[in-house]
VMD Tcl script that draws the C-alpha trace (Angstrom):
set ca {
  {62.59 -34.31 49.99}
  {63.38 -33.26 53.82}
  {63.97 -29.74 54.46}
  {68.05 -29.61 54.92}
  {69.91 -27.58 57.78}
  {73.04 -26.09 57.14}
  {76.27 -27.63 59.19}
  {77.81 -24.55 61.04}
  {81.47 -24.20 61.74}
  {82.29 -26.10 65.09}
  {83.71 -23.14 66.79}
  {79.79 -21.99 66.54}
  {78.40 -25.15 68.43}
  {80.89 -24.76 71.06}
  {79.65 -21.44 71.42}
  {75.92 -22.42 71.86}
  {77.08 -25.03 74.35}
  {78.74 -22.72 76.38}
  {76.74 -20.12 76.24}
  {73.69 -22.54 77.04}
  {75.43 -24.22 80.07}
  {76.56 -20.59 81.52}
  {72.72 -19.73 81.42}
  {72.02 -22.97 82.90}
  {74.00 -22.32 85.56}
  {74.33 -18.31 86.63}
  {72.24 -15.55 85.37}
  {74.58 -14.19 82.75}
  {73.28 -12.35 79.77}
  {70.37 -11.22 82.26}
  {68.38 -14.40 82.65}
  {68.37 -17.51 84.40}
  {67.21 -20.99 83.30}
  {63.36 -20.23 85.35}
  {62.66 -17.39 83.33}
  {62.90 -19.40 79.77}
  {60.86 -22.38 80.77}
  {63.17 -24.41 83.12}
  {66.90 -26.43 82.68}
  {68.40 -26.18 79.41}
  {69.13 -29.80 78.12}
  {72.25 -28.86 75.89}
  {72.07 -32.45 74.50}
  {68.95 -31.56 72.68}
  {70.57 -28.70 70.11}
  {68.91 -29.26 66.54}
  {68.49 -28.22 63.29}
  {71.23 -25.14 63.03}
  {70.50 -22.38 60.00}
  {71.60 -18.94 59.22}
  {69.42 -15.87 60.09}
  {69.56 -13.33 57.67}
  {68.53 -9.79 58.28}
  {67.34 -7.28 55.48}
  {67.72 -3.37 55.89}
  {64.86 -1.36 54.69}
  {66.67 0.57 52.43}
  {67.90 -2.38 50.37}
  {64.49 -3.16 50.33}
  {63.14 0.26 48.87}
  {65.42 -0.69 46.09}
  {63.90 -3.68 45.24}
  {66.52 -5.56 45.83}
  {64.42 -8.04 47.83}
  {66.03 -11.42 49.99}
  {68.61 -11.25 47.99}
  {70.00 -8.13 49.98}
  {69.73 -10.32 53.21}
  {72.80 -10.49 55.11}
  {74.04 -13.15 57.30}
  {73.49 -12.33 61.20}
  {73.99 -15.37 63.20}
  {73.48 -19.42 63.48}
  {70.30 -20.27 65.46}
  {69.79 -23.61 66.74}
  {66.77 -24.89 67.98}
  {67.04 -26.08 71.72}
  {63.46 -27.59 72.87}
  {60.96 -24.97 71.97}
  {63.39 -22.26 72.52}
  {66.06 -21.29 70.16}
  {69.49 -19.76 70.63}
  {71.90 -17.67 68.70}
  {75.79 -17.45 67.71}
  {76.83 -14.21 66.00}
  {78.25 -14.29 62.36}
  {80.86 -11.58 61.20}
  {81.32 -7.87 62.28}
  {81.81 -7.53 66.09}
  {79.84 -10.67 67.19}
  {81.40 -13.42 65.07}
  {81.02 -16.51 67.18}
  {79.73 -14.54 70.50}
  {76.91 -16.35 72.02}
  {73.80 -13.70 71.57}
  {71.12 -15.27 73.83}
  {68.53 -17.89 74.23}
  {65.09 -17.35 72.70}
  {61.69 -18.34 73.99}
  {58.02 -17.94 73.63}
  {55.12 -18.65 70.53}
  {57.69 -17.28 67.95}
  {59.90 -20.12 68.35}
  {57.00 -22.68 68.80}
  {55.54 -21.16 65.53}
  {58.38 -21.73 63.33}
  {58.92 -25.10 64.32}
  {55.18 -25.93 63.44}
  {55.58 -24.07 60.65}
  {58.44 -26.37 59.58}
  {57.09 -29.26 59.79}
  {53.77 -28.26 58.45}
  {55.15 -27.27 55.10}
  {57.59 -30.55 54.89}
  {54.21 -32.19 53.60}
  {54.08 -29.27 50.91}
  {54.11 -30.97 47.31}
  {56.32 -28.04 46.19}
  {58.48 -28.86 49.03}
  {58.62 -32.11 48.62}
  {59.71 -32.10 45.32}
  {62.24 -29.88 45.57}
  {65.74 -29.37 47.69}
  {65.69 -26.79 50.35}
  {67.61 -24.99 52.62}
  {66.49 -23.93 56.12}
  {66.73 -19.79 56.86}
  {65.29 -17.21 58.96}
  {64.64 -14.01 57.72}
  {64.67 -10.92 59.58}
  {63.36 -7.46 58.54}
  {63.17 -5.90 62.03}
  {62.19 -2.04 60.34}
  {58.78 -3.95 59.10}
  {58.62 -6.08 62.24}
  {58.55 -9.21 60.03}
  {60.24 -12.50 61.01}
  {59.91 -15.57 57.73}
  {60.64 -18.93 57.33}
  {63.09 -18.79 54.12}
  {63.27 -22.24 52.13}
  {65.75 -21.36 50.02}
  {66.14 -23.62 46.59}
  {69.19 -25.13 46.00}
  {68.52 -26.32 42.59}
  {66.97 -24.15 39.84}
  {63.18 -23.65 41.52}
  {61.74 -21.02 43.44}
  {62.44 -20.17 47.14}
  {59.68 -20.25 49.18}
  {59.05 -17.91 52.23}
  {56.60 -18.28 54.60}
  {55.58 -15.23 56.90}
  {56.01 -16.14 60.81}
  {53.07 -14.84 62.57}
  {52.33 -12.48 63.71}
  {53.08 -11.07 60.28}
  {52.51 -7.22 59.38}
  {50.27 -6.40 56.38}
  {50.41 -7.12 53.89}
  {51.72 -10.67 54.62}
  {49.39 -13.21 55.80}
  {51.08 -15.69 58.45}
  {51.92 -19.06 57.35}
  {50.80 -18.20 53.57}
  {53.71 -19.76 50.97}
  {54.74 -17.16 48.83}
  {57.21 -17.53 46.12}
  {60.20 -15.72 46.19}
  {58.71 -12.99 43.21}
  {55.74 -12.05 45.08}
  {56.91 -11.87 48.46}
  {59.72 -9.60 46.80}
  {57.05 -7.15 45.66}
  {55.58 -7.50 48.96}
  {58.61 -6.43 50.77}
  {59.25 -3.54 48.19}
  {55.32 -2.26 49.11}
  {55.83 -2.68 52.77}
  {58.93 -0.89 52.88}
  {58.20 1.79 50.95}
  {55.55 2.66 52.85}
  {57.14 2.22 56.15}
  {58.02 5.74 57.52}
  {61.71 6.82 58.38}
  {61.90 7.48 61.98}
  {63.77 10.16 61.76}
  {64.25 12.48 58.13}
  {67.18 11.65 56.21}
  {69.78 14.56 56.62}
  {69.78 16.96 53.41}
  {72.89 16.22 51.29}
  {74.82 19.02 50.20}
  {74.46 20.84 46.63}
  {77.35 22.42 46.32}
  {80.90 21.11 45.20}
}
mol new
graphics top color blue
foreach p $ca { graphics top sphere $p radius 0.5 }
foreach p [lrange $ca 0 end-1] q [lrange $ca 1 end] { graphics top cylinder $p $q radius 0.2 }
display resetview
């Protein structure tokens, strides 16, 4: 069965378009079109899915993907991808265009795993997933029947993920629990009070 992509709300794909065409044509956000690879074609916007960021602490917890929290809609555009932000202070504000072997990756990645008997036989949902305190970017197939998700770490992937491996949604869960517990704080967590 093909790999599904979520429809997002039109007020997001007007975003993308806008924001695309205004990079196209000035150099707002910081960039112009030469520095990601050339003109934007704005008619070639595909495959739109949810990127969901995990915090470490949730993931300490075990609580796993399941703790991920919608962050924006990313659309592929070419090889590059951009972004529309979901909720808090950046619902439906363009967030930027994306380039480089990332982007590349997870499109190979896509359509490597498409040929995946697992995948194949099952219905899936396209996601990101984001744990930037682990420096960990996965492709998230995410089940919408009764099987397993499957994630696949993008590379470069930190140990003790292995790039482009499929893991099922229980291991890579214990994964993330290991990896974040034994990612160090950056700075020590304030001392909470003892008394009343």
């Amino acid at each position: 069965m093909p790999i599904r992509f979520q429809q997002p709300p039109s007020v997001s794909d007007e975003v993308v378009r806008k924001g695309l065409n205004e990079v196209a044509q000035t150099h707002r956000f910081g960039i112009a079109a030469e520095t990601i690879g050339g003109a934007i074609d704005t008619s070639n916007i595909t495959s739109p899915h949810i990127v969901f960021s995990a915090r470490l602490d949730n993931l300490r917890d075990g609580k796993g993907v399941e703790s991920a929290q919608p962050e924006s809609w990313r659309y592929f555009v070419g090889s590059r991808s951009a972004e529309v932000g979901i909720g808090g202070g950046r619902q439906n504000n363009f967030l930027g265009v994306n380039t480089g072997p990332f982007n590349e990756g997870m499109q190979r990645t896509l359509q490597s795993v498409e040929s995946d008997p697992r995948v194949q036989a099952e219905d899936f949902e396209c996601r990101l997933l984001r744990v930037n305190a682990l420096s960990l970017a996965a492709l998230w197939l995410k089940n919408k029947g009764k099987g397993d998700d499957l994630i696949i770490p993008l590379g470069p992937a930190p140990a003790p993920f292995v790039a482009e491996q499929i893991y099922g949604r229980t291991e890579f869960n214990e994964l993330l629990t290991k990896a974040a517990r034994s990612k160090r704080d950056l700075e020590p967590p304030v001392p909470r009070s003892t008394t009343g």
